[in-house]
Biotite code that builds the C-alpha atoms (Angstrom):
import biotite.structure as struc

atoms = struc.array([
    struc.Atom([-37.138, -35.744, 43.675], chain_id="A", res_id=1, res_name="UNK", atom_name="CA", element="C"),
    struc.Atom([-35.266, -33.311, 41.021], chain_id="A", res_id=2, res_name="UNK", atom_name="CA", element="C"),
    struc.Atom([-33.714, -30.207, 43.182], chain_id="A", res_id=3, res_name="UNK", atom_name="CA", element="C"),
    struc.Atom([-34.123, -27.135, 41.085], chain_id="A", res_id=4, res_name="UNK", atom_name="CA", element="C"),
    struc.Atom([-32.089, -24.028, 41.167], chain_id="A", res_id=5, res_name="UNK", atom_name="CA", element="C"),
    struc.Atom([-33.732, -21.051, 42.677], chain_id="A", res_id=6, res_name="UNK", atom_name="CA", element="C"),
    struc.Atom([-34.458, -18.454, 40.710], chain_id="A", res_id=7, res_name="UNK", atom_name="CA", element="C"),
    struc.Atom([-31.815, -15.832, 41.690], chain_id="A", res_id=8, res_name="UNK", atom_name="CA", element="C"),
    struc.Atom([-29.521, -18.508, 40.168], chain_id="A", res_id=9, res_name="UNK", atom_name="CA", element="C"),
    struc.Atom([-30.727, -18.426, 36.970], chain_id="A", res_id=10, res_name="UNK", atom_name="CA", element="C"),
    struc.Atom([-30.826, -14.942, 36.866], chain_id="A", res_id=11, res_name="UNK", atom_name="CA", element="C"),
    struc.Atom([-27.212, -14.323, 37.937], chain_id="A", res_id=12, res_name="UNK", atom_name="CA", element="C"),
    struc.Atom([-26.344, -17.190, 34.773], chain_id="A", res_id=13, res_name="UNK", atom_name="CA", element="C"),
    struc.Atom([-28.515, -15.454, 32.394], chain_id="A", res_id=14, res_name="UNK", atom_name="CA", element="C"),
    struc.Atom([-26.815, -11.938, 32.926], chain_id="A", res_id=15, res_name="UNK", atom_name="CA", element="C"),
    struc.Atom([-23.151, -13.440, 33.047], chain_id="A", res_id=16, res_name="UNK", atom_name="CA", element="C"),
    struc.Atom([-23.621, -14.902, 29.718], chain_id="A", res_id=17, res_name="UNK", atom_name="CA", element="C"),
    struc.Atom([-24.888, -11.503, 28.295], chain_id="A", res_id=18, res_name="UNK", atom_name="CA", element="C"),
    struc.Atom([-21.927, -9.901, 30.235], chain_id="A", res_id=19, res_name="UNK", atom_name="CA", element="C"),
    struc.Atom([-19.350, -12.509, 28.340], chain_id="A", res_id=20, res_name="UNK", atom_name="CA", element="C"),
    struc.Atom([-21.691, -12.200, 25.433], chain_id="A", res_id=21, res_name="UNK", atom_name="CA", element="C"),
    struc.Atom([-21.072, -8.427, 24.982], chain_id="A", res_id=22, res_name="UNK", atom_name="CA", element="C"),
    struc.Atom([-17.498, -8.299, 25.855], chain_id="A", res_id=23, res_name="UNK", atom_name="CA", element="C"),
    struc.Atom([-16.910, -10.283, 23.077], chain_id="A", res_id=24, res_name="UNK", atom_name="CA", element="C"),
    struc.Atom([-18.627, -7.902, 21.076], chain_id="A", res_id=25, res_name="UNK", atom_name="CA", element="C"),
    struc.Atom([-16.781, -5.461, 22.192], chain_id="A", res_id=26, res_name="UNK", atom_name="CA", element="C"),
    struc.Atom([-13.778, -7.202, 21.486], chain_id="A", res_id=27, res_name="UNK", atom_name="CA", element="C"),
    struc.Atom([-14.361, -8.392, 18.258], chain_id="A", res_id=28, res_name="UNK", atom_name="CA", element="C"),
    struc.Atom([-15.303, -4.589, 17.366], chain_id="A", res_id=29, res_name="UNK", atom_name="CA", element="C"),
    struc.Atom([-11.914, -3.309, 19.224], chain_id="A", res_id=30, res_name="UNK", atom_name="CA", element="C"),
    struc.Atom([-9.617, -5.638, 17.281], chain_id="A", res_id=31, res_name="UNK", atom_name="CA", element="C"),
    struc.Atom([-11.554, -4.871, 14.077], chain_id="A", res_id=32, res_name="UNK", atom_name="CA", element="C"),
    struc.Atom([-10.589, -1.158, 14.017], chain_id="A", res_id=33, res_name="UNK", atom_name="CA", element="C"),
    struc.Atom([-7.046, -1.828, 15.612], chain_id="A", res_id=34, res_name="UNK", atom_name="CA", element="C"),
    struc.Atom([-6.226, -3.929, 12.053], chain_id="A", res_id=35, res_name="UNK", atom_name="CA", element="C"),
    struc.Atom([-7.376, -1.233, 10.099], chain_id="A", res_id=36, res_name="UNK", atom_name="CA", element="C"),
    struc.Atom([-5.260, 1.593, 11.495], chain_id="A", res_id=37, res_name="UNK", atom_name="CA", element="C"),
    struc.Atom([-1.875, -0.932, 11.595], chain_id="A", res_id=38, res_name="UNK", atom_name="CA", element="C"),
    struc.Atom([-0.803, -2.807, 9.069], chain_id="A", res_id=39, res_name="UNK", atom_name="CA", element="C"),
    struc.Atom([-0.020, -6.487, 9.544], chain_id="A", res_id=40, res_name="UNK", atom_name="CA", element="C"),
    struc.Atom([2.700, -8.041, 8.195], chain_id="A", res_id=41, res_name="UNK", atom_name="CA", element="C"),
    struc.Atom([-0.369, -10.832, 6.805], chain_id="A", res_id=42, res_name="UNK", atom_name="CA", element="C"),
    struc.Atom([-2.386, -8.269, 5.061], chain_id="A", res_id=43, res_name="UNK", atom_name="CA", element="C"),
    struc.Atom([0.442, -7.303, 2.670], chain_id="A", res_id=44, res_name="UNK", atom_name="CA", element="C"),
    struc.Atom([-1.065, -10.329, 0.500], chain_id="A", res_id=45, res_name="UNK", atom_name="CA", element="C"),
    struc.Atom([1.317, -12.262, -1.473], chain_id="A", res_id=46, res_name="UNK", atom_name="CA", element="C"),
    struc.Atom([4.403, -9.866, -1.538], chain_id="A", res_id=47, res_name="UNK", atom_name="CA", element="C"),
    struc.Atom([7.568, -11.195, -2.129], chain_id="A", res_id=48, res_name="UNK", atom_name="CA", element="C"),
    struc.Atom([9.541, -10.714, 0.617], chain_id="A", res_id=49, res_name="UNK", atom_name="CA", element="C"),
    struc.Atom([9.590, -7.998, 3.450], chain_id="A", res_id=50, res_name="UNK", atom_name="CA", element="C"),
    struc.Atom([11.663, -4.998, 2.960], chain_id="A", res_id=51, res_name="UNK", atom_name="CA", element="C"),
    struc.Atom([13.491, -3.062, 6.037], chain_id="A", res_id=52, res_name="UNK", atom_name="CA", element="C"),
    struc.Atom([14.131, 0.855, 6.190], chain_id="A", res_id=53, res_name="UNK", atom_name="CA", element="C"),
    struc.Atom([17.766, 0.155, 5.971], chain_id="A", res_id=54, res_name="UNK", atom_name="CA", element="C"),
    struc.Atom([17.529, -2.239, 2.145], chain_id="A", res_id=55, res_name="UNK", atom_name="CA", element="C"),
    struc.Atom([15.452, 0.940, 0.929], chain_id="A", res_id=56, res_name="UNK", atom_name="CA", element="C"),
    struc.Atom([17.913, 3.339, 2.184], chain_id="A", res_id=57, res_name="UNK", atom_name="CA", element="C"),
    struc.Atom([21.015, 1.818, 1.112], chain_id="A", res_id=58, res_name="UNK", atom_name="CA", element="C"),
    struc.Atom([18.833, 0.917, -2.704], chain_id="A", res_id=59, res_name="UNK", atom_name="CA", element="C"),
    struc.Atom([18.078, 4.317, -3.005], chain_id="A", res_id=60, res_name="UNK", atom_name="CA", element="C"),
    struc.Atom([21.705, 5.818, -2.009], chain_id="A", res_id=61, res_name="UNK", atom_name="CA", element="C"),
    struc.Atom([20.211, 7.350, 0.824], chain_id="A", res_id=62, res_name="UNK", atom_name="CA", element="C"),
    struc.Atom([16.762, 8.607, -0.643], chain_id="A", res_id=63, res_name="UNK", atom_name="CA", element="C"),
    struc.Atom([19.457, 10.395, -2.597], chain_id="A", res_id=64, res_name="UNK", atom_name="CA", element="C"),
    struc.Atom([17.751, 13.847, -4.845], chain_id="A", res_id=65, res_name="UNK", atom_name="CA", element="C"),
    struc.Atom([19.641, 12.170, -8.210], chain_id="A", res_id=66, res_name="UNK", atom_name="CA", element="C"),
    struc.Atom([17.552, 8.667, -7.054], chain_id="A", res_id=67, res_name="UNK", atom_name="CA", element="C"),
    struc.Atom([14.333, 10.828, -7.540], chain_id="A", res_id=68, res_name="UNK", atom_name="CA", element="C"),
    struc.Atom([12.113, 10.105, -10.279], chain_id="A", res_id=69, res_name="UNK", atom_name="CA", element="C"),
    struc.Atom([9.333, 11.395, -9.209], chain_id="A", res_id=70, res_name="UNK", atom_name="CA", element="C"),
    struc.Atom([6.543, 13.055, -6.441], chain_id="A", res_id=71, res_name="UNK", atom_name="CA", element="C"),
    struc.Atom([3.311, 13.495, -5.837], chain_id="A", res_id=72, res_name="UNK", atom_name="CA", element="C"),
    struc.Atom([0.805, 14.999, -2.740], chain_id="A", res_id=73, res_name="UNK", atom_name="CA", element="C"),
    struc.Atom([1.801, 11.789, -1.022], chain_id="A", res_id=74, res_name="UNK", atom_name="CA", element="C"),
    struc.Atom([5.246, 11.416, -1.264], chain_id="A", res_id=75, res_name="UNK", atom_name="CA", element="C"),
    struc.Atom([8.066, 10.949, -3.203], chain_id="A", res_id=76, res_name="UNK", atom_name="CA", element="C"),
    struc.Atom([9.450, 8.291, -5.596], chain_id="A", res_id=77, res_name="UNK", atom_name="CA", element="C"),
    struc.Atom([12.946, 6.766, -6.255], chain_id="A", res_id=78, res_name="UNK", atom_name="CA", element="C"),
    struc.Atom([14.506, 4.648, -8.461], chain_id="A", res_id=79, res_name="UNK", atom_name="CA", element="C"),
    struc.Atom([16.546, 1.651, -6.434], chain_id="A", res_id=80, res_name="UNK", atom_name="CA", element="C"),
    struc.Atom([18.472, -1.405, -6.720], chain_id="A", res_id=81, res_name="UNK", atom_name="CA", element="C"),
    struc.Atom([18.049, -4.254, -4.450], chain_id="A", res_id=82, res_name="UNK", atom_name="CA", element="C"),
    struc.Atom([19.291, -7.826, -3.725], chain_id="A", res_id=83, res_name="UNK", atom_name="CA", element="C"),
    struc.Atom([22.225, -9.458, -4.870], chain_id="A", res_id=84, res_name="UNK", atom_name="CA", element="C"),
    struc.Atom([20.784, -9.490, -8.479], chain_id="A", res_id=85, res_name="UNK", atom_name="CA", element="C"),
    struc.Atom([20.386, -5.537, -8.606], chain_id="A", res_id=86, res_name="UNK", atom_name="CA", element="C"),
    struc.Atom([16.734, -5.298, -9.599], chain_id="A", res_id=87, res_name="UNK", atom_name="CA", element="C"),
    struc.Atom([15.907, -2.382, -10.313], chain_id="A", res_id=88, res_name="UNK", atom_name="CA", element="C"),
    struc.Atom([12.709, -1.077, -8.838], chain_id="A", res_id=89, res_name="UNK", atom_name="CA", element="C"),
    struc.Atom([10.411, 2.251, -7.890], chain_id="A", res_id=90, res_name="UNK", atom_name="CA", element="C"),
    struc.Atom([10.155, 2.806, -4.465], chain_id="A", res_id=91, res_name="UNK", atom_name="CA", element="C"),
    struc.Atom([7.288, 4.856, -2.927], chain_id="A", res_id=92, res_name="UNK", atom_name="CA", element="C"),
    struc.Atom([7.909, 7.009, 0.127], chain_id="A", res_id=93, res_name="UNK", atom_name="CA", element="C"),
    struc.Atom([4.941, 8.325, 1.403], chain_id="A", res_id=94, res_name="UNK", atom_name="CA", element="C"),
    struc.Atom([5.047, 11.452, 3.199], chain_id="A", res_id=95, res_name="UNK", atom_name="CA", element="C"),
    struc.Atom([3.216, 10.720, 6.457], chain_id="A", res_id=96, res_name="UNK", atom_name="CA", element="C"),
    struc.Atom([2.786, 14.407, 7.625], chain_id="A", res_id=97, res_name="UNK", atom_name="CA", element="C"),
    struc.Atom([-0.010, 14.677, 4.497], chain_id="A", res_id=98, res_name="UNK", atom_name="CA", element="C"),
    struc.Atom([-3.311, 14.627, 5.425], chain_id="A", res_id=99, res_name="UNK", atom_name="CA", element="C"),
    struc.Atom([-4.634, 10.618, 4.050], chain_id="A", res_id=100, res_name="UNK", atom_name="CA", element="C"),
    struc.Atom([-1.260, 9.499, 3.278], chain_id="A", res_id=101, res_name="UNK", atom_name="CA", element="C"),
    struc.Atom([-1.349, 6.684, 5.581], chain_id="A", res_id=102, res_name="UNK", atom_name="CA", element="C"),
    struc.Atom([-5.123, 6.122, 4.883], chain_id="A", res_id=103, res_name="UNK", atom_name="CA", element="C"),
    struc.Atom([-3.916, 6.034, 0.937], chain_id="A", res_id=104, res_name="UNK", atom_name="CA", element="C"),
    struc.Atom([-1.210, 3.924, 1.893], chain_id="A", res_id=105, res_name="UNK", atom_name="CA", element="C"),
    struc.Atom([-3.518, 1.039, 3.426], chain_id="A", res_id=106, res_name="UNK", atom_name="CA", element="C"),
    struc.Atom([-5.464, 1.267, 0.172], chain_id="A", res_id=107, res_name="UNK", atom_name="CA", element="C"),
    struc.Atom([-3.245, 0.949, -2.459], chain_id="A", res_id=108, res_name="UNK", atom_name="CA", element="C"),
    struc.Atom([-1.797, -2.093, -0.288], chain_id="A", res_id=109, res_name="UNK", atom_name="CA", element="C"),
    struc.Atom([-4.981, -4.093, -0.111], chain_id="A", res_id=110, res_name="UNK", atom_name="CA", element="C"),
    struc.Atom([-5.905, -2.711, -4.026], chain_id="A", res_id=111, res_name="UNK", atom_name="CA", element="C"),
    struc.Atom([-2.749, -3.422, -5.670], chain_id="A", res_id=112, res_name="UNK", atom_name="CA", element="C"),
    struc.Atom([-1.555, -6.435, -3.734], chain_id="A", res_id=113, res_name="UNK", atom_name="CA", element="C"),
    struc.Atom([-4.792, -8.341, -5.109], chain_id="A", res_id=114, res_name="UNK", atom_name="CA", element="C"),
    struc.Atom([-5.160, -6.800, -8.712], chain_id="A", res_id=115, res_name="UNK", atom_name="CA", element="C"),
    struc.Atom([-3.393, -8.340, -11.530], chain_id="A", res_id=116, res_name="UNK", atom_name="CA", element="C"),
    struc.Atom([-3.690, -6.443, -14.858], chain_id="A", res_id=117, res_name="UNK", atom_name="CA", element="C"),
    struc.Atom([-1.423, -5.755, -17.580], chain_id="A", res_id=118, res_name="UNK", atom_name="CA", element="C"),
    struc.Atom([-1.909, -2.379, -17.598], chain_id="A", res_id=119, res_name="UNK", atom_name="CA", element="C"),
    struc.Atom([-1.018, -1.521, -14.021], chain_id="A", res_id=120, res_name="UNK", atom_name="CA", element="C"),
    struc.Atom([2.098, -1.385, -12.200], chain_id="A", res_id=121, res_name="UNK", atom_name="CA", element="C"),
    struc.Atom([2.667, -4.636, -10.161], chain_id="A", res_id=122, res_name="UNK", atom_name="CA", element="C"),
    struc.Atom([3.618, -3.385, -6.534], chain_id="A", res_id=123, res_name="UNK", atom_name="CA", element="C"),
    struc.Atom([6.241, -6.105, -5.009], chain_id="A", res_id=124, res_name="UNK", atom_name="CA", element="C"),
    struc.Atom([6.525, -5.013, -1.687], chain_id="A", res_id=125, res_name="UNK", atom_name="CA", element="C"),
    struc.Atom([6.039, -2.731, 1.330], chain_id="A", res_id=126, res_name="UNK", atom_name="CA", element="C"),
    struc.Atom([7.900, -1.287, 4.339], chain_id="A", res_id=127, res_name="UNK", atom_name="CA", element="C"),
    struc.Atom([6.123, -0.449, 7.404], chain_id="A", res_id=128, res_name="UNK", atom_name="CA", element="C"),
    struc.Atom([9.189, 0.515, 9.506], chain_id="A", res_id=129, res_name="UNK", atom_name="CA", element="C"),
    struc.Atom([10.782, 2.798, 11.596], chain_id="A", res_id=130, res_name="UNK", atom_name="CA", element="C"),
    struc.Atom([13.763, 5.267, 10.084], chain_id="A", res_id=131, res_name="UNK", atom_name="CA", element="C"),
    struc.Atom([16.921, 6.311, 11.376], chain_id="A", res_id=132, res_name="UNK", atom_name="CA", element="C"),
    struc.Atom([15.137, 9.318, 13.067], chain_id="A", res_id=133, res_name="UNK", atom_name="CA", element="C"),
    struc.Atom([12.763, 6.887, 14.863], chain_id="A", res_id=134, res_name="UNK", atom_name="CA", element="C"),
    struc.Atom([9.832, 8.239, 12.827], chain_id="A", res_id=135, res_name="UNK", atom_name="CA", element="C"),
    struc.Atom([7.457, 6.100, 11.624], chain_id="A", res_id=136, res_name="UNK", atom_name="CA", element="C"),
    struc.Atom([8.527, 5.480, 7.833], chain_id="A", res_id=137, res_name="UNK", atom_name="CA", element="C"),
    struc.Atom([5.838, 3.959, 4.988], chain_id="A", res_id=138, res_name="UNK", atom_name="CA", element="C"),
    struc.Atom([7.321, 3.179, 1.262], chain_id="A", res_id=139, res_name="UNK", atom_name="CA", element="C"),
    struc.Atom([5.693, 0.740, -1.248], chain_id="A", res_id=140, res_name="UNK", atom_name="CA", element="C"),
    struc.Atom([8.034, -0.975, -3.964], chain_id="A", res_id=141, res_name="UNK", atom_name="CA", element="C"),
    struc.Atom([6.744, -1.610, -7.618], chain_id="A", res_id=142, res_name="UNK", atom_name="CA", element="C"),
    struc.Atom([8.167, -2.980, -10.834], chain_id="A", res_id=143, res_name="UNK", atom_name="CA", element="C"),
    struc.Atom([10.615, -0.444, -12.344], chain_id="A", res_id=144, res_name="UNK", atom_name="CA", element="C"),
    struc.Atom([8.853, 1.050, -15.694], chain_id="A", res_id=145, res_name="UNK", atom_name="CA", element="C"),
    struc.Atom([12.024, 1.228, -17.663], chain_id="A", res_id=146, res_name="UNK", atom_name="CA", element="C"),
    struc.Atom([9.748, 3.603, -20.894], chain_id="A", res_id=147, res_name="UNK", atom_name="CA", element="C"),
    struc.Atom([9.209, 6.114, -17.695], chain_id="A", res_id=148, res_name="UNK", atom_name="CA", element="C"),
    struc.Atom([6.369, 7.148, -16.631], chain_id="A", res_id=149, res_name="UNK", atom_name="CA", element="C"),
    struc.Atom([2.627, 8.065, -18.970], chain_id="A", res_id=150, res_name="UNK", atom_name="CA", element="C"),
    struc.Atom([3.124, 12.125, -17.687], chain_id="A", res_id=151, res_name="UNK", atom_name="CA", element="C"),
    struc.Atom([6.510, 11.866, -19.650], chain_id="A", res_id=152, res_name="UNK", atom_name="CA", element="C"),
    struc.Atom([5.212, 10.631, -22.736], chain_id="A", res_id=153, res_name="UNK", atom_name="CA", element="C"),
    struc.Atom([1.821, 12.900, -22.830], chain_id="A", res_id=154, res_name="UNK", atom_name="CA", element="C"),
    struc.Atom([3.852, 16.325, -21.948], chain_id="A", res_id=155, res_name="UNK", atom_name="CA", element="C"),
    struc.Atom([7.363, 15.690, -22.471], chain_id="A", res_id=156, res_name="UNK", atom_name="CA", element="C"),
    struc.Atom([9.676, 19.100, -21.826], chain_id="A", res_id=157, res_name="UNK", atom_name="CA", element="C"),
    struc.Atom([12.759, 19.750, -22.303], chain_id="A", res_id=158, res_name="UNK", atom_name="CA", element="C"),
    struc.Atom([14.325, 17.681, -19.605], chain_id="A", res_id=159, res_name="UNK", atom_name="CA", element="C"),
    struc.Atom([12.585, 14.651, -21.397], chain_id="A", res_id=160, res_name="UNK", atom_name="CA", element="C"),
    struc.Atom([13.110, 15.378, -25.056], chain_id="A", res_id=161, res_name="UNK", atom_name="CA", element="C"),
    struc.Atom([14.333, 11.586, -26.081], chain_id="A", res_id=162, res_name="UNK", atom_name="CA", element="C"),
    struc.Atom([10.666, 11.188, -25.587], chain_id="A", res_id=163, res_name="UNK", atom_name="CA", element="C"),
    struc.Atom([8.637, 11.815, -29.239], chain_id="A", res_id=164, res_name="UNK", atom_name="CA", element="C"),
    struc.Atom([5.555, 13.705, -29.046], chain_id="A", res_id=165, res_name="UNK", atom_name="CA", element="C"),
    struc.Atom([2.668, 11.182, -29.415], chain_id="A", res_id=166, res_name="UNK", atom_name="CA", element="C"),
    struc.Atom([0.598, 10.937, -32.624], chain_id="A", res_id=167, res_name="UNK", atom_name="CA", element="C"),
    struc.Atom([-3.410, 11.081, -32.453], chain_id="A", res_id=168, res_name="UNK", atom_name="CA", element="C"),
    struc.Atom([-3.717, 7.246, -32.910], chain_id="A", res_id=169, res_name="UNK", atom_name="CA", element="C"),
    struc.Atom([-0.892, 6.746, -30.196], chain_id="A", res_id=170, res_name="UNK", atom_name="CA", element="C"),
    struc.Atom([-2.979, 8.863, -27.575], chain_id="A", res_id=171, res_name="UNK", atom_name="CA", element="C"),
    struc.Atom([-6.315, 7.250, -28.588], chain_id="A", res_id=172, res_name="UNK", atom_name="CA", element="C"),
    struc.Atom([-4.364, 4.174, -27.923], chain_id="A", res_id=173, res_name="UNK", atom_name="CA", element="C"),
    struc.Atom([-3.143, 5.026, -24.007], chain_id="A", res_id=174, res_name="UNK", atom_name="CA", element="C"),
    struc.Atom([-6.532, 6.378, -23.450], chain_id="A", res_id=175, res_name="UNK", atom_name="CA", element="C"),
    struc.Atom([-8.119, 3.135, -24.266], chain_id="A", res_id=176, res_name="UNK", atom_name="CA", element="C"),
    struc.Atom([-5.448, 1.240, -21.984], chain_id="A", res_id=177, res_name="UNK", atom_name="CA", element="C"),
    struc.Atom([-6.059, 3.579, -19.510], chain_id="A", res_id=178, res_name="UNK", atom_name="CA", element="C"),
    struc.Atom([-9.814, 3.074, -19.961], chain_id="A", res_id=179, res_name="UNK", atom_name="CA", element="C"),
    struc.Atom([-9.853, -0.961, -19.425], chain_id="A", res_id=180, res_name="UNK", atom_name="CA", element="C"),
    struc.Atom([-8.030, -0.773, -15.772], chain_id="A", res_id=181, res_name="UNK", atom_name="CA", element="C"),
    struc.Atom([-10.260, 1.685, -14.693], chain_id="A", res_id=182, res_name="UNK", atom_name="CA", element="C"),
    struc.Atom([-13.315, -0.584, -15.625], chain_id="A", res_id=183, res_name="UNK", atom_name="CA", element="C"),
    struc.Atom([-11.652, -3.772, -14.160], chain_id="A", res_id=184, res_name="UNK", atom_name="CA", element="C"),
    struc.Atom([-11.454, -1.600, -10.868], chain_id="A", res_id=185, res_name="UNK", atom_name="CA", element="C"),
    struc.Atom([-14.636, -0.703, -10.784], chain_id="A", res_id=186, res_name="UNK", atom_name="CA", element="C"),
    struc.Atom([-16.681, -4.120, -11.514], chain_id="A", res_id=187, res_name="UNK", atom_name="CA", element="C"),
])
């Protein structure tokens, strides 16, 4: 004769597998939103190479003001030279006391990192570090654009005037190239 289990047993069985069930719901859902507000070192996609505070420091000259081609709401940018080669590259330090920075930081990794188009700049890298203040420091690094920037050649001034005003058809031109990103981005 079969012995079978009571059914207080069954009971207790049935409500530890929803206990185990729903703790690994809950952990699933905890280390979901933990990756989104860090950024792993695997999610940087197919960089080249990891970059430390200390390479962008010392390519920059010490985030040096004559380094400084350009800034923004989020933070600054500098021209740099790294590796033994001397590329020369635009590095993107994002000012982390601005309101989204960080959450504009994450998205331009995961956008750019995966986007290949001949019309926008390829980033290279990213540094997720800490700097020599022990603040938490966030910089990407893109291909250097050696013509400068699309700002310098639609309203060149007088610190810029090696740059020719554009012509109508040269506008129409950027506009269009401009134009075909922004549609590949939003398919």
């Amino acid at each position: 004769m079969k012995h079978r289990p009571s059914k207080w047993v069954v009971d207790i069985i049935i409500c530890a597998s929803c206990a185990v069930a729903l703790l690994s719901l809950i952990s699933l859902f905890w280390l979901r939103n933990s990756k989104k507000e860090h950024l792993p070192a695997r999610s940087l996609g197919h960089f080249h190479e990891r970059i430390s505070y200390d390479a962008l420091f010392k390519a920059t000259d010490g985030f040096c003001s004559s380094k400084l081609i350009g800034s923004g709401s989020f933070g600054n940018v500098y021209r740099g030279t790294l590796g033994p080669d001397g590329k020369i590259v635009a590095i993107k330090v994002l000012n982390l006391q601005q309101k989204g920075a960080f959450k504009g930081f994450l998205a331009e990794c995961k956008a750019l990192s995966s986007i290949r188009h001949r019309n926008l700049v390829k980033i290279l890298t990213a540094c997720s570090s800490i700097d020599s203040h022990r603040n938490e420091f966030k910089a990407l690094v893109y291909e250097f654009m050696v013509n400068g920037n699309l700002d310098i050649w639609l309203h060149p001034n007088d610190e810029h005037m090696q740059f020719k005003p554009l012509s109508f058809l040269q506008r129409l031109n950027i506009t269009i190239d401009v134009a075909f990103p922004l549609d590949y981005l939003l398919k």
